[in-house]
Structure formats: structure tokens, C-alpha cells
C-alpha positions in Angstrom: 59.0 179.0 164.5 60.4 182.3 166.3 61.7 180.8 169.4 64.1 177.9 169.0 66.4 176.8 171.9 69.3 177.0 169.9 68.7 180.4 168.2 68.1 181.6 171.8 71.7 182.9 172.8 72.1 184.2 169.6 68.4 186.1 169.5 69.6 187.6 173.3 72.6 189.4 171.7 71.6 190.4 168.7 68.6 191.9 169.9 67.4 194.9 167.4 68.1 198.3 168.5 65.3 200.6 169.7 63.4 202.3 166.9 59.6 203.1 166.1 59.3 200.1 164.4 60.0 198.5 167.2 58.2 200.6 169.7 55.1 200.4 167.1 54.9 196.5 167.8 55.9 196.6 171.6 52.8 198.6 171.7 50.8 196.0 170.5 50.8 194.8 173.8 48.1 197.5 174.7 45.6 195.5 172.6 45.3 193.1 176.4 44.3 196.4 178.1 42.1 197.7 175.6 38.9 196.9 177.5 40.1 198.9 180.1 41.0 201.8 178.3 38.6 204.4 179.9 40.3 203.6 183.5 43.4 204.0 181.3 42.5 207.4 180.1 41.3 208.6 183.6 44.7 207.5 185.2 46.3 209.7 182.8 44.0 212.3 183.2 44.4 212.4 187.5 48.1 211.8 186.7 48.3 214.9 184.9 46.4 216.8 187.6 48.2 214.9 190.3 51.2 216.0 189.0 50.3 219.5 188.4 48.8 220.0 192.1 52.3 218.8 193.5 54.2 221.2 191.2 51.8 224.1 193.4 53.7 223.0 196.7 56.9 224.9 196.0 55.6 228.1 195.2 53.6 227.9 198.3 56.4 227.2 200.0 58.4 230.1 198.5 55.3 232.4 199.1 55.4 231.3 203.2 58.9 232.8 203.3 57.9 236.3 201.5 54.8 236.1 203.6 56.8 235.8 206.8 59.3 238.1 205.8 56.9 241.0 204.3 57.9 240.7 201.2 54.9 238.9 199.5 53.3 240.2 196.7 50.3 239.1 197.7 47.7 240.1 200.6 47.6 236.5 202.3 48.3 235.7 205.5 49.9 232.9 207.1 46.5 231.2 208.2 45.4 231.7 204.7 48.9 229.9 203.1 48.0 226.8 205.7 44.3 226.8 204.5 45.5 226.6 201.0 48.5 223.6 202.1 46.0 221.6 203.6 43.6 222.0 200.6 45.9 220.8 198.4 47.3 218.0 200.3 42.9 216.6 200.6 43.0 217.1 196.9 46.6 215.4 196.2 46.0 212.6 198.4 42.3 211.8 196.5 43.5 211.9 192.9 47.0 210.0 193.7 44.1 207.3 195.5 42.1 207.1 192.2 45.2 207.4 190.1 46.8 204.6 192.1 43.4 202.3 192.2 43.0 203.2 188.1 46.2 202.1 186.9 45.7 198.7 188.9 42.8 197.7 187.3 44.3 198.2 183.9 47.5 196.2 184.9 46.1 193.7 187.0 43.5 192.6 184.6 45.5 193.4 181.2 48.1 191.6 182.6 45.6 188.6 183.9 45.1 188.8 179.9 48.3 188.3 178.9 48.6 185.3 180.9 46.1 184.1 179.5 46.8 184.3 176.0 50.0 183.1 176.7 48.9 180.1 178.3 46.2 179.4 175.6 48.8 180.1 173.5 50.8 177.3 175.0 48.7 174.6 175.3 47.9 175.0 171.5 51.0 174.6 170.4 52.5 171.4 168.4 54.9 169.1 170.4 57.6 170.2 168.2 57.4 173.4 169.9 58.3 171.7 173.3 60.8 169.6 172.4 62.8 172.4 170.9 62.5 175.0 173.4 63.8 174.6 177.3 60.8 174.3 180.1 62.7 176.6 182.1 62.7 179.6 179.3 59.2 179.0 178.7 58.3 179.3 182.2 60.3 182.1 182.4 58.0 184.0 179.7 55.3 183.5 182.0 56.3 184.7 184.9 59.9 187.1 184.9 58.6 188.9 181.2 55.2 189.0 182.3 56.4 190.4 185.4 58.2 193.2 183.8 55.3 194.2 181.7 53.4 194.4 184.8 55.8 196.5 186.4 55.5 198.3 183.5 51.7 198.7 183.4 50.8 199.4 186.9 53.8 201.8 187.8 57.1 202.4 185.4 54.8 203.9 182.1 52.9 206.1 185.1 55.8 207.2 186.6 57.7 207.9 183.3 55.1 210.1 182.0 54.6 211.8 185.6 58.8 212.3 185.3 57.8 214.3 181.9 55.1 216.3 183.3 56.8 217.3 186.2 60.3 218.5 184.0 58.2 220.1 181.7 56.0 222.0 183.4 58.3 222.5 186.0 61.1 224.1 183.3 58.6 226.5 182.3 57.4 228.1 186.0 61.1 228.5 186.4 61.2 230.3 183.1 58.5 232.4 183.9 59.6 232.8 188.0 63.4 233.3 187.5 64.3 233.6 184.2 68.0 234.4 184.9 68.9 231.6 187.2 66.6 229.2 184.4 69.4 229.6 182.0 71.9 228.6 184.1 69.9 225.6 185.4 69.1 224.6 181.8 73.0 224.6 180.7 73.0 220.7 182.6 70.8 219.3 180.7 72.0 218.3 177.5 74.7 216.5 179.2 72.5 214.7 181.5 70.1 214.2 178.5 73.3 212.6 176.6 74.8 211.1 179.4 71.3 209.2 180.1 70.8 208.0 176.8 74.3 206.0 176.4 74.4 204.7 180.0 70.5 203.6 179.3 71.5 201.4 176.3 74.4 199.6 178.4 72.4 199.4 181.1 70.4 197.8 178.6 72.5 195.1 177.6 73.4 194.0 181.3 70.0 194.0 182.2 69.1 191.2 179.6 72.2 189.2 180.5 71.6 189.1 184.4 67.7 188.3 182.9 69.5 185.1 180.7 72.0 184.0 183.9 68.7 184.4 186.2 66.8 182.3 183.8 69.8 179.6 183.4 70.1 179.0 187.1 66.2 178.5 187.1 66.3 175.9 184.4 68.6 174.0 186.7 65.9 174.4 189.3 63.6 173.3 187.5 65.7 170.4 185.9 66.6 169.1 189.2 63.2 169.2 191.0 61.7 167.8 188.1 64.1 164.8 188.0 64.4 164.6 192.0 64.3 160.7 192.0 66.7 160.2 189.3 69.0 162.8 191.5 68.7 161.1 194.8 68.8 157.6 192.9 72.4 158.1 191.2 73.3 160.1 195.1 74.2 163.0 193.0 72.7 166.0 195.6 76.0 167.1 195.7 76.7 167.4 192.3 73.5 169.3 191.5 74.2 171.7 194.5 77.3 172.1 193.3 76.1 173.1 189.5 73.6 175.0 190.9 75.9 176.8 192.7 77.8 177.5 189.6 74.6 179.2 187.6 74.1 181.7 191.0 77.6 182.4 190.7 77.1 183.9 187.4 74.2 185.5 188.5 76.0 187.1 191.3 78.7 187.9 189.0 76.9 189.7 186.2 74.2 191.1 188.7 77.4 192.9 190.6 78.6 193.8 187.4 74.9 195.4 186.3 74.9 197.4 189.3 78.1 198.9 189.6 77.3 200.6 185.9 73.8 201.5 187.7 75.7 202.6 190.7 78.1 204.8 188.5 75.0 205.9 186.1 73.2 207.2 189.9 77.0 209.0 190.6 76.6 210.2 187.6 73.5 212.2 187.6 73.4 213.2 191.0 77.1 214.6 191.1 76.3 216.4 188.3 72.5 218.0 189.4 74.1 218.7 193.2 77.1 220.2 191.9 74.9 222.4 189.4 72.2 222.8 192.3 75.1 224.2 194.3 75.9 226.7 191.9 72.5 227.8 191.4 72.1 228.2 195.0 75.3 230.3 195.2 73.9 232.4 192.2 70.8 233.3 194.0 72.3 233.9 197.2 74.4 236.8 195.5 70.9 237.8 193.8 69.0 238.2 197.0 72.1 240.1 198.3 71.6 242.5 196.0 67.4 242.9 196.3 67.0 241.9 192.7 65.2 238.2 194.5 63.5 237.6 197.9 64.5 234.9 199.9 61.4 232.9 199.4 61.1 232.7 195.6 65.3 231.7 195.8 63.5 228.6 198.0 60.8 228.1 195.5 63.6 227.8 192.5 66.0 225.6 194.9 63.0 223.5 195.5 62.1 223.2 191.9 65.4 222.6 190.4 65.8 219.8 193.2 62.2 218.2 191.9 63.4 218.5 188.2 66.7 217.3 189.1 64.8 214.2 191.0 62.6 214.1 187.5 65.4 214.0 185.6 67.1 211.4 187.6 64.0 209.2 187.5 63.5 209.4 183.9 67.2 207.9 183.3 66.0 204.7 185.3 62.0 204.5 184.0 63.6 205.2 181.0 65.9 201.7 181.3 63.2 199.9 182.7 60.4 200.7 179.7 63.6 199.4 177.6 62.8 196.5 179.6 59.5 196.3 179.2 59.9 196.5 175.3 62.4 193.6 175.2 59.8 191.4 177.2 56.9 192.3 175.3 59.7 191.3 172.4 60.1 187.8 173.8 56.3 187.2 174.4 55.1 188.2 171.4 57.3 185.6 169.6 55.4 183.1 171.9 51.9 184.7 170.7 53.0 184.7 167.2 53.5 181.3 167.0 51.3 179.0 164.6 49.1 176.6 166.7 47.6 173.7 165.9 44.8 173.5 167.3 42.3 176.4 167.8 40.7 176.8 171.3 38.1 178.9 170.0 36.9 176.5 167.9 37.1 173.3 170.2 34.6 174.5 173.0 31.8 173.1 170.8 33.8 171.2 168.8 31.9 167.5 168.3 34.1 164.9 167.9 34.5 163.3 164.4 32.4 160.3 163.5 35.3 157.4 163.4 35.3 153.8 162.9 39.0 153.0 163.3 40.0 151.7 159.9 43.4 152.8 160.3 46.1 152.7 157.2 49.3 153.5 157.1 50.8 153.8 153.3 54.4 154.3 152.5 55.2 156.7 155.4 58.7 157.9 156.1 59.5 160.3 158.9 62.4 161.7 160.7 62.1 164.0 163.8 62.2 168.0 163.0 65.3 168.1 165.8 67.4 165.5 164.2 66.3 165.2 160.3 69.5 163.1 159.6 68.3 160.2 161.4 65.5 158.1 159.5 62.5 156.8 162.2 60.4 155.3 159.6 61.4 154.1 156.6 58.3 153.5 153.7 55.7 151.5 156.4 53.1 150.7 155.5 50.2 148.4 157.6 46.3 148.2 157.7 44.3 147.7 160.6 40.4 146.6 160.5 38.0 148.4 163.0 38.1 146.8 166.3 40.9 145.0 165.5 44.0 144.6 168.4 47.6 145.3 166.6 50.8 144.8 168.4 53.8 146.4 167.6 57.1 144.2 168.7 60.9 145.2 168.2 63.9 146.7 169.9 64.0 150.1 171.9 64.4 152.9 168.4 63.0 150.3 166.4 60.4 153.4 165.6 57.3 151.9 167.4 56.1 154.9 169.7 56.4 156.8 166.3 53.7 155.1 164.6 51.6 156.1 167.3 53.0 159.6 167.6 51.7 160.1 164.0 48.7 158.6 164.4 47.9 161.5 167.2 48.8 163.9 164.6 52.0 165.3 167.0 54.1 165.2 163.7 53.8 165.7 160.1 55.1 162.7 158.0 57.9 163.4 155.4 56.4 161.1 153.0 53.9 158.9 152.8 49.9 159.1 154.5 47.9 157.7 157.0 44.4 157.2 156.8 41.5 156.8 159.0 38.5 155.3 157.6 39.7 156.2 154.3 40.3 160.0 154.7 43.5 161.5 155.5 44.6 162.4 159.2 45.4 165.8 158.5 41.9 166.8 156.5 40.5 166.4 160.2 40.3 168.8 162.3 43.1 168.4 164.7 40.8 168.3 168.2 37.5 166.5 166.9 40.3 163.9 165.4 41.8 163.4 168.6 38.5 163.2 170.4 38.4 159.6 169.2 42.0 158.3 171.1 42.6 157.6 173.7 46.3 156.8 175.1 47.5 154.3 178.0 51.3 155.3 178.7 53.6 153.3 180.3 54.6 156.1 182.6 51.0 157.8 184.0 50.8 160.9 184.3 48.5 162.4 186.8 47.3 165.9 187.9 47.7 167.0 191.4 44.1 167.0 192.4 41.2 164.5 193.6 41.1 160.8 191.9 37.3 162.4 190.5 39.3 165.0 188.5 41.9 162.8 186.8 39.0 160.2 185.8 37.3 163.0 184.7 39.7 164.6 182.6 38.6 161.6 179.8 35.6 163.6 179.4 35.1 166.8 181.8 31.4 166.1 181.9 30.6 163.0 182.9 28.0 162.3 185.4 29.2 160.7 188.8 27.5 157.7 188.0 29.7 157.1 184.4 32.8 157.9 186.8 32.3 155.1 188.9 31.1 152.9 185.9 34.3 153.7 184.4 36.4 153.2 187.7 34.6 149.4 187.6 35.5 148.6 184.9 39.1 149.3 185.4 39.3 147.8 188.2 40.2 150.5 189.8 36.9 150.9 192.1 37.7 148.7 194.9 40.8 150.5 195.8 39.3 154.0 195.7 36.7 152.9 197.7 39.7 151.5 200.3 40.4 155.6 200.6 38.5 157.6 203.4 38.0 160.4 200.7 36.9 158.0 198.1 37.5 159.7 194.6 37.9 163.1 196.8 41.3 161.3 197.7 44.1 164.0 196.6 46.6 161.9 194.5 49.9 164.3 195.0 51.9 165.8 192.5 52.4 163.2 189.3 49.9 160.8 191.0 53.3 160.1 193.5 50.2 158.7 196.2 49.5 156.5 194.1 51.4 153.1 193.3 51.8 152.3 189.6 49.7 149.7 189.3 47.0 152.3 191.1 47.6 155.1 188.4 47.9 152.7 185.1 43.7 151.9 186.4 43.3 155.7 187.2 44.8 156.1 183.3 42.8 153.0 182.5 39.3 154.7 184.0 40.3 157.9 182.2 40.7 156.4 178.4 37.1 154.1 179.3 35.1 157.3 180.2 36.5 158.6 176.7 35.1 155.8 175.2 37.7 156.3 172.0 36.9 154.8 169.2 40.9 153.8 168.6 43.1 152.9 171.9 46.6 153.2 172.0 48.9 151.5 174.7 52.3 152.3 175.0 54.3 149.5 177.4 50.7 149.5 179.5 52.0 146.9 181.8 55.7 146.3 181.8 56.8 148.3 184.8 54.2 146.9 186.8 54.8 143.6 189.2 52.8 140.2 188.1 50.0 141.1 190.6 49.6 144.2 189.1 50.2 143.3 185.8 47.3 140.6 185.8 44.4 143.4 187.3 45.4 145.7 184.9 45.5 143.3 182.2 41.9 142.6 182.6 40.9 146.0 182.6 42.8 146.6 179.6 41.4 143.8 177.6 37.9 145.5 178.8 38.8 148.7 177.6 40.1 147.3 174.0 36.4 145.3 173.4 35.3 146.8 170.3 38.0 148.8 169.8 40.9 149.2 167.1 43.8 148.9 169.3 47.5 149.5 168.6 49.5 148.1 171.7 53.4 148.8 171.6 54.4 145.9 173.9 58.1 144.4 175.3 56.3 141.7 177.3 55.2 139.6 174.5 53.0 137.1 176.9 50.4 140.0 177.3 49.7 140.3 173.1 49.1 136.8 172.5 45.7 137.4 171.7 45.9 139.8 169.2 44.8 139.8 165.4 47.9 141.4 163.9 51.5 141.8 165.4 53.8 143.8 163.8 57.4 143.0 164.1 59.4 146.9 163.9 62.9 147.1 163.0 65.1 150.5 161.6 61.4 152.0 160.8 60.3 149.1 158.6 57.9 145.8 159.5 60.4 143.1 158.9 57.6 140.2 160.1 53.5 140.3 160.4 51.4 138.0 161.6 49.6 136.2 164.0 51.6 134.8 167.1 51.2 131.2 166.3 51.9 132.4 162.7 55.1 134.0 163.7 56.1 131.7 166.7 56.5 129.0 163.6 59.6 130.5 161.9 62.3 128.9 163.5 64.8 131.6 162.6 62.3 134.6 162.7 62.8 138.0 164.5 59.4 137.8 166.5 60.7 134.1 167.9 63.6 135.0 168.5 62.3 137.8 170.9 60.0 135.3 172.4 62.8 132.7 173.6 64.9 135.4 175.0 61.5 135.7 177.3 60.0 132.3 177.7 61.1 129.1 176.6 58.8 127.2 175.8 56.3 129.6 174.4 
């Protein structure tokens, strides 16, 4: 994959220079405004004009002077100059409007795309992807790159090109108006050119690295509000103030660092434009001494040398954010370029495949992409009947969440292959295969909205009447009924309204409106208390009727009941059987567990 959490420092520094090739696929990008192109086109078009019409206010100015003075070449008046000021100024102010209103559809809709894609994107991707890349980067690319490109869009590419207008055609009416003083006005600009160019690529650099300090103190922040109760249970505020502190230290740091070279970069060009602009003025104060310039067109060439020095200026700082720009469209596009497993397009009428829940697991070995030295499963192999209830016993990293990991497809197996109703897992399609399992977790996770939408999110659309069916027969009815808002109530961030024993039936309701053909618990029940525990229980043992079940269990009272345990140690089943099957070897692993937790059993 292109984005790997520990290739990331590295990919920061050794970031490719700028070249077309790389320009060529930053502009790839545009593809997300292409729909808009037309209000493109005519933003560029009224930028062009815009920028033209302000270049006329100079010369009118210039020509007030000569006017005033008597030494116009023209037969205007004063009342006639104003006529044409305020007429230019209507005109100015309605294509800057359209100009302004144009460019924000294109940005705030191409960039409403890019979102998009990214999040689709995201969603799509394998587990693996996850697990090897920091939530705080991620949401980083979806909000401080995306908000560059934005920037970008809606006013920095604009402005850019409006910088380039305005030099251009700016450089030529001097040419034209003052051809002497032009000359000495263009001797400054290879060295600002020059000048620009090397500051811009430094300025570069510290831009990404106040971008990678910003980004490590909001990992922290997320870290920390994401884990609050672990924080306030171990008392450590203070040490997470204190770390946090650190990270906008070094933000501090390197951000005063950025701006000093920015500040000297500003000294830079406007020490050098004043000084020249100084000069110029001095030159045509001798000329108009001598009757060789009037007054007013000296004012119309101070006035545009001070707007190209202004243009030249801002292209030295459009210029460093487009550079930007391109890196952030560089970091996103690695995102978008990533292979997905599952394809969104396809899934929106995607039927779910027509299962049994035979389920076979033959010879399978499998270590974990992020530590490959370390064996999980080591040649298991186990068969389970449709509708039959499989428990898997043994230590904590005996391998047993795993099994079901694999089952859901989340990894790809070394060696070895598991089979559903005959037919290897991965000849399914990914999404119609997962249609048919459902998962109880040991820690619930809900959404932040109403009870209705977390029931509902087993199958989006279920009639009201199924959603309370299903809230029945978890056992989870009476309770929501106990709310004023009833399945309106708003269950908080994580379900954190809820109590445990509340969500596990919300989870339960979920997995029942589903209907899966094969269920998979993982440690349903063991953080619950025995009140709790017993409710849930029978809801659980409704949901599993006529199900294949695999239960991963600690609590070995609730799998009594079972056809098949499974007894899991170093990735391999060291026992199998039925409980009064196992419970009969004296010395066995499976009874061993079970006197550590009742005696007798």
C-alpha cells in the first residue's frame, strides 16, 4: 500500500522535487471539478477581464493629473474622467461578484467531491489499512490537505493567475507608456525572479514540517479524547497535558521558525521593489524636470510599478502555497490510489449470497501483515454443520478472535482455506459474503444517534414493525419503551447512555434484524454483571436458533450447550469435543479451565 505509518517520516522528507511529472498528476485532481468546468472557464474568463479593467485605473489616474494640469493629450474633461471612474468601478465590482460567486461553486462542490471520494475511499478499504496507518494522519487527510486544496481552488490558483495577468500586461503598458524608465524597472526582476524561487522551495520544506508537528500534536488529541476513561482511570490528566504540551511546543517551535524565513522572504522582496521604486521615482522626477514626462503619466508608471511590484510579491507567496497544494493533492492521491476491497458501486444492489453455514476451516496458517514473525494460526483445521453452535475456549493470544477475523474475510490466510458451503471465502464477493454475518462484540459499539438508527444499521430498511420485532426478541424492548423518546432516545457518543448490558441487546437487535445466516460472538457476555448476563443470555440463545454459531467465550458456564467446543492454544485445537466429552479428561486443557472457574462443574 502507498501510505504505511512507518514509511510516513521518511515519505515527508524525501518528498520528490517539483517537475511536470509531478505537476501532470497533481492535476489529476481537476478530474473532481470537471463537472463544473464551464463555471471554471467563466471565472477565468471575468478574471481576465477583471484584471484587465483594474489595470485601466492608473492610467486614469495619471490622465486626471495631465487633465488638471493642461497637459492631457486628450480633449476630456474632469467630469468626463469621473464618468469614466465610476463606470469602471459598476463594471469591476460586477465581474469580481461573478468571478468571486464562479470560483466558489467549482471549489465548494469539487472539493465536497473530494471528500467524498476520500471517504468512500476509506470505508472501502481492508483493515490492514487501519491498523497500519495512525487515525490522526488519516483524519488529517481529510480535513488540513483537503483544506489546502480548497484554499487552492476557491482563491490561491485565482489569485496566482490574476498575479500573472496583472505583471504581464502590466510590463507591457509600461513598455509602451515609458519605455525608458521600463528598462530600469525591469533590471529587478531577475533577482526577485531568482530570489523567489529558492526562498519558495525552503519555504517549502518548513511548511510540510510545521504541517507533520501540527498533525503530531493532533494525534495526541485525538489519542487522548478517544481513550478519555482509560486517562482519568490511571489519574494521568497531568501527564497527557503535559505531552500535549510538548507536541505544541514543537509546533510553536518550527511554526516560529517557518515564519521568520517568510518574514525575511517579505524583507526581502519589498526592500528590494521600494528601494528600486525609489529610484524609479527619482528618475522620473529628473525627467519631468526636463519636459521630456508630465507629471501625470510619472504617477501612472509609480502606480504601476507599485501594482507589479505588489504582483510580483504575491506570486512569491501563491507561488509557495500552490507548492502546497501539490504536496496535498500528493498525500491524497496515495489515499485514492489505494486497492479496496470492497466496491461501493457495486454493493448498492448487491444481493446477499445464498448461504447455508457449512463452515470449514482446512490447514490454515496465518500471521498478521504488521508482525509476520509471530505465528497466530498454526495448520487449523475444524468443520462446522449448518446451524450448528461452536465454542472456541483457550487463553488470551491463544488465536481465537482470528478464526473469526478470517472468517469475515479482514485478512488473507498465509496458507491454508476456508470454506463456506463448500466454496472458498474469497471466490465471494466480499459485501454479498458478509451480508450473511453478523457479529456480537464484547465491547458494543454504537453510533451517536437515535436507538431506531443503531437497530437499524442490521439492515437500513427495515419496516418499524421488524425493528420492534427485533428489539423483542432481544430483550431489549422493555427498556426502550422505559425511555420518553422510545427508540427516538439519542444514545451519546459510543452508546455511553447506555449501560452495557443496554447496548450488548441494542447489538443483539441489530445482528436479529440481519437475520445472518452464520453469528459470531466474541466475549458476548463477560463484562456484563449476572443480572445482565442472564437477559442477554436468552436473547442470545434466540438469536443463535437456526444458526451456525461460532462463540469465542472465557465464561465457560454460558457454552455448555453447545455441539462443538474447540479448545485453542498457540493457533492449533489441542482438544474438541462436547463439554461432558471434555469435562471427562481428568488432566485435559478444557477441564482444567473449568475448575479454575467452578468446582464442581
Amino acid at each position: 500500500m502507498g501510505m504505511r505509518r512507518r514509511n510516513r517520516e521518511n515519505s515527508e522528507e524525501q518528498r520528490p522535487k517539483l517537475t511536470r511529472e509531478n505537476i501532470r498528476e497533481a492535476a489529476a485532481i481537476f478530474r473532481f471539478i470537471r463537472p463544473y468546468r464551464w463555471s471554471f472557464f467563466f471565472g477565468l474568463v471575468l478574471l481576465f477581464l477583471s484584471s484587465l479593467v483594474f489595470m485601466i485605473f492608473p492610467y486614469l489616474s495619471g490622465l486626471m493629473v495631465d487633465v488638471a494640469q493642461g497637459n492631457a493629450e486628450t480633449n476630456y474633461s474632469l467630469k468626463d474622467i469621473g464618468w469614466i471612474l465610476l463606470l469602471v468601478l459598476i463594471v469591476q465590482g460586477f465581474v469580481s461578484y461573478m468571478r468571486v460567486y464562479l470560483f466558489a461553486i467549482v471549489s465548494e462542490k469539487g472539493i465536497a467531491n473530494v471528500r467524498r471520494a476520500l471517504y468512500e475511499k476509506l470505508v472501502s478499504l481492508p483493515i490492514t489499512f487501519f491498523e497500519e496507518n495512525r487515525v490522526g494522519d488519516i483524519v488529517s487527510r481529510l480535513t488540513a490537505d483537503v483544506e489546502k486544496l480548497y484554499n487552492a481552488f476557491s482563491i490561491t490558483l485565482a489569485e496566482f493567475i490574476r498575479q500573472v495577468i496583472i505583471l504581464v500586461v502590466g510590463v507591457l503598458f509600461l513598455a509602451f507608456r515609458a519605455p525608458k524608465l521600463s528598462l530600469i524597472m525591469l533590471a529587478t526582476f531577475p533577482v526577485i525572479v531568482v530570489g523567489a524561487m529558492l526562498f519558495g522551495r525552503f519555504i517549502r520544506k518548513l511548511s510540510k514540517e510545521r504541517q507533520q508537528a501540527l498533525a503530531d500534536s493532533n494525534i495526541s488529541l485525538n489519542e487522548t479524547t478517544s481513550a478519555i476513561q482509560v486517562v482519568k482511570a490511571f489519574t494521568n490528566e497531568l501527564f497527557e497535558s503535559l505531552r500535549y504540551g510538548l507536541n505544541i511546543d514543537k509546533v510553536v517551535k518550527v511554526s516560529l521558525y517557518y515564519a521568520r524565513w517568510r518574514a525575511l522572504f517579505s524583507v526581502f522582496i519589498i526592500t528590494f521593489l521600494f528601494g528600486a521604486l525609489f529610484f524609479i521615482v527619482w528618475q522620473g522626477a529628473i525627467m519631468v524636470s526636463d519636459g521630456s514626462m508630465t507629471a501625470g503619466r510619472l504617477i501612472e508608471f509609480v502606480v504601476y510599478t507599485g501594482i507589479i511590484g505588489g504582483a510580483i510579491a504575491g506570486l512569491g507567496n501563491f507561488y509557495t502555497e500552490l507548492l502546497g497544494a501539490i504536496g496535498a493533492t500528493e498525500r491524497i492521491r496515495e489515499i485514492l490510489k489505494e486497492e479496496e476491497e470492497v466496491q461501493l458501486d457495486d454493493a448498492k444492489n448487491l444481493e446477499r449470497a445464498p448461504i447455508e453455514g457449512h463452515i470449514s476451516y482446512e490447514d490454515v496458517y496465518f500471521s498478521y501483515p504488521t508482525r509476520s514473525d509471530v505465528p497466530v494460526l498454526q495448520g487449523l483445521s475444524f468443520e462446522v454443520e449448518p446451524g450448528n453452535k461452536v465454542a472456541l475456549v483457550g487463553t488470551s493470544g491463544a488465536g481465537k478472535s482470528t478464526i473469526v477475523q478470517l472468517l469475515l474475510k479482514f485478512y488473507k490466510m498465509n496458507e491454508g482455506v476456508i470454506k463456506v458451503d463448500g466454496k472458498n471465502i474469497q471466490d465471494y464477493n466480499t459485501t454479498a459474503f458478509r451480508k450473511n454475518i453478523a457479529i456480537v462484540p464484547q465491547e458494543v459499539i454504537l453510533f451517536g444517534g437515535t436507538i431506531r438508527e443503531n437497530i437499524l444499521y442490521g439492515r437500513p430498511d427495515a419496516t418499524e414493525e421488524e425493528i420492534m420485532d427485533a428489539a423483542k426478541q432481544a430483550n431489549a424492548w422493555n427498556f426502550i419503551q422505559s425511555f420518553p423518546e422510545g427508540l427516538d432516545t439519542l444514545v451519546g457518543e459510543r452508546g455511553v447512555k447506555l449501560s452495557g448490558g443496554q447496548r450488548q441487546r441494542i447489538a443483539i437487535a441489530r445482528a436479529i434484524l440481519k437475520d445472518p445466516a452464520i453469528l459470531l460472538l466474541d466475549e458476548a457476555t463477560s463484562s456484563l454483571d449476572a443480572e445482565s448476563e442472564r437477559v442477554v443470555q436468552e436473547a442470545l440463545n434466540t438469536l443463535m436458533q437456526g444458526r451456525t454459531s461460532i462463540i469465542i467465550a472465557h465464561r465457560l458456564a454460558t457454552i455448555r450447550e453447545v455441539d462443538q467446543i474447540l479448545v485453542i492454544d498457540k493457533g492449533q485445537i489441542i482438544e474438541q469435543g462436547t463439554h461432558e466429552e471434555l469435562s471427562s479428561i481428568e488432566d485435559g486443557a478444557y477441564n482444567t479451565l473449568a475448575k479454575l472457574q467452578f468446582e464442581p462443574i
